[in-house]
N, C-alpha and C positions, 0 to 999 in steps of 0.2 A: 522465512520471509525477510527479516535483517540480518540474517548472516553476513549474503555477498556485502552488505554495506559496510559491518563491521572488518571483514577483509581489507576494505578497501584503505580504510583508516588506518590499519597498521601497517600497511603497505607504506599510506602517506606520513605517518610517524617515524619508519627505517628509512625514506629519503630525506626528511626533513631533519634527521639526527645527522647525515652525511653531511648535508650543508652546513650545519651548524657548525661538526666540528673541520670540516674542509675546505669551508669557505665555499662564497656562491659563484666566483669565478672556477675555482679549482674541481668544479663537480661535472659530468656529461648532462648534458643539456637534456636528456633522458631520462637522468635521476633529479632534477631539479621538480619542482611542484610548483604547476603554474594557476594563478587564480581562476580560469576558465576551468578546472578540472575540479576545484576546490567547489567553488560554486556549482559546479552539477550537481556533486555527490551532498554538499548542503539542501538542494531544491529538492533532489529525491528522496531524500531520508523524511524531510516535509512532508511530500507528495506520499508516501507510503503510509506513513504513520495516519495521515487525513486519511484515505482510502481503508486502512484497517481500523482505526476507534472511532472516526466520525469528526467531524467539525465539531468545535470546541469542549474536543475529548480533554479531561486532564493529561493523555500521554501529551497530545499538540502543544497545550499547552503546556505544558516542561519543556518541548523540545525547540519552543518559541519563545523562552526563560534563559533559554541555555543558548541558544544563539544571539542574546540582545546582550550576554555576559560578556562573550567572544573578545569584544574591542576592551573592557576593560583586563583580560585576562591577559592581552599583550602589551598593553599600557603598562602594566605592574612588573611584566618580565624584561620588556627594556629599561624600566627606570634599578633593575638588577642588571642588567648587561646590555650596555648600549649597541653593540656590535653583533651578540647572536640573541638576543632576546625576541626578538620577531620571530625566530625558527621554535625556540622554548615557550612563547605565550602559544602560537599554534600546538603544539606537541600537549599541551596542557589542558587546551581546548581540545583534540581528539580525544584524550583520556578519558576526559566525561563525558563525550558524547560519545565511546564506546561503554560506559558504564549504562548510558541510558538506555541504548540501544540493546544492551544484552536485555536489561528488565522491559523493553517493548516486545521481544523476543519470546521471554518465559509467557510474560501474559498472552501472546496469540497464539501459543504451543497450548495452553492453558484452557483455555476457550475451546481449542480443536480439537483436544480430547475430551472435553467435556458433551460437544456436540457427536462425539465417536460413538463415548460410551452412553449416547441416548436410549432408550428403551425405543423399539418401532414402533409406532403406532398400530392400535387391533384394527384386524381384516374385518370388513363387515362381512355378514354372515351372509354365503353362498343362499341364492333363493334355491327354494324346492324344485324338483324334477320334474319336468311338464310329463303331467298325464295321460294329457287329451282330452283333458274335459274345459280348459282354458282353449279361445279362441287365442291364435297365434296374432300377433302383431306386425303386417308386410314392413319390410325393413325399408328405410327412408334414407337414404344418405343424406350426411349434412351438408348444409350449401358452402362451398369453398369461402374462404374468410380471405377478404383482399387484404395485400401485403402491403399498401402503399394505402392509408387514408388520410384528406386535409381533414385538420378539425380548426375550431374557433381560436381565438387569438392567436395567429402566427403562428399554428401546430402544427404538427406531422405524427401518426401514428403508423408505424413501423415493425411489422413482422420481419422476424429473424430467425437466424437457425444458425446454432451454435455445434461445435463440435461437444462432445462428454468432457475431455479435458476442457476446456474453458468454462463451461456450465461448474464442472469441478471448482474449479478454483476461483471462479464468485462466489456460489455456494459456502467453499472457507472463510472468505472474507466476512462472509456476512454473519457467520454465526463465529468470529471472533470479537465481531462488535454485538453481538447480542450477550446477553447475561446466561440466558437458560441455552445458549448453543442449540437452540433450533431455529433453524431455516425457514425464511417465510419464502416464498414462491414469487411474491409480489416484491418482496425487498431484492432480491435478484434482480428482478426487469429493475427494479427503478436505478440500482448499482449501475446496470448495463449501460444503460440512458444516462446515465451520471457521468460516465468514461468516455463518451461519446460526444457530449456539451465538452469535456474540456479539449480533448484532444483538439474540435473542429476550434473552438476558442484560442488555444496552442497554435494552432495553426494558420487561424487567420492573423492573429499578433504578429508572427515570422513572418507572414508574406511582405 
């Protein structure tokens, strides 16, 4: 789940060591790291950590600790080197945010085998063998369930249909934020819904 992030960090550590010792003219404008790129991979590592431990998880908050450190970590490295200290406070600042990042890592590897190695739930017990001394029951279909309902205060109830991979991979999220790694059926939908509020939120912000 934080791998590609932590990739990406040392990615941004091996450019950021160029400029240091190459100077920011002397580098391709390709290996340079630009603050738009910086601030993605800060928003996401955010955004992932909230979506796997929850809003005012301990991980969020470490990694809301660790980001409000950031300005003093490069304060401290230019007042050691006034010329590449800005490349060395950043380089300092990825270091422990890939340390955090491995230990957000372990604990939802953690969680997901925990939810692996769950015992299944018991089968209830098949009913007995008809008879024919029990009257059959004519079969009723159930009435189709509309996919689009208004409800009270400004609601919308929405049926959906998921592929197995995506169903999957809620599913994980949800029982890495849970303790005993079992999956509620109802914390999925509400995930679902969750991802959905931000994105259209996201989205009306950029318009």
């Amino acid at each position: 789940m934080f791998q590609p992030l932590i990739d990406d960090a040392r990615d941004m550590i091996g450019r950021l060591h160029q400029s240091a010792e190459r100077g920011r003219e002397n580098v391709p404008s390709a290996v340079m790291m630009r603050f738009s790129e910086f601030q993605a991979w800060e928003t996401a590592v955010h955004n992932v950590a909230q979506l796997v431990f929850g809003d005012e998880s301990p991980a969020l908050l470490r990694w809301q600790s660790l980001v409000d450190r950031r300005d003093a970590l490069m304060a401290e490295a230019m007042r050691k080197d006034v010329k590449r200290g800005e490349y060395y406070g950043m380089i300092d600042y990825f270091h422990l945010a890939i340390g955090a990042l491995r230990e957000f890592e372990a604990t939802y590897q953690y969680h997901l085998a925990a939810r692996t190695q769950a015992p299944e739930p018991a089968m209830p017990p098949e009913p007995p063998p008809y008879t024919g001394s029990q009257p059959l029951t004519p079969y009723e279909p159930a009435a189709p369930r509309q996919r689009v309902t208004r409800l009270a205060d400004n609601q919308w109830e929405l049926l959906i249909t998921l592929a197995d991979s995506t169903y999957g991979w809620l599913s994980d999220v949800v029982a890495a934020r849970e303790a005993s790694g079992v999956v509620d059926p109802a914390a999925v939908a509400r995930l679902a819904a969750t991802i959905v509020e931000r994105v259209s939120a996201q989205t009306r912000r950029g318009a």
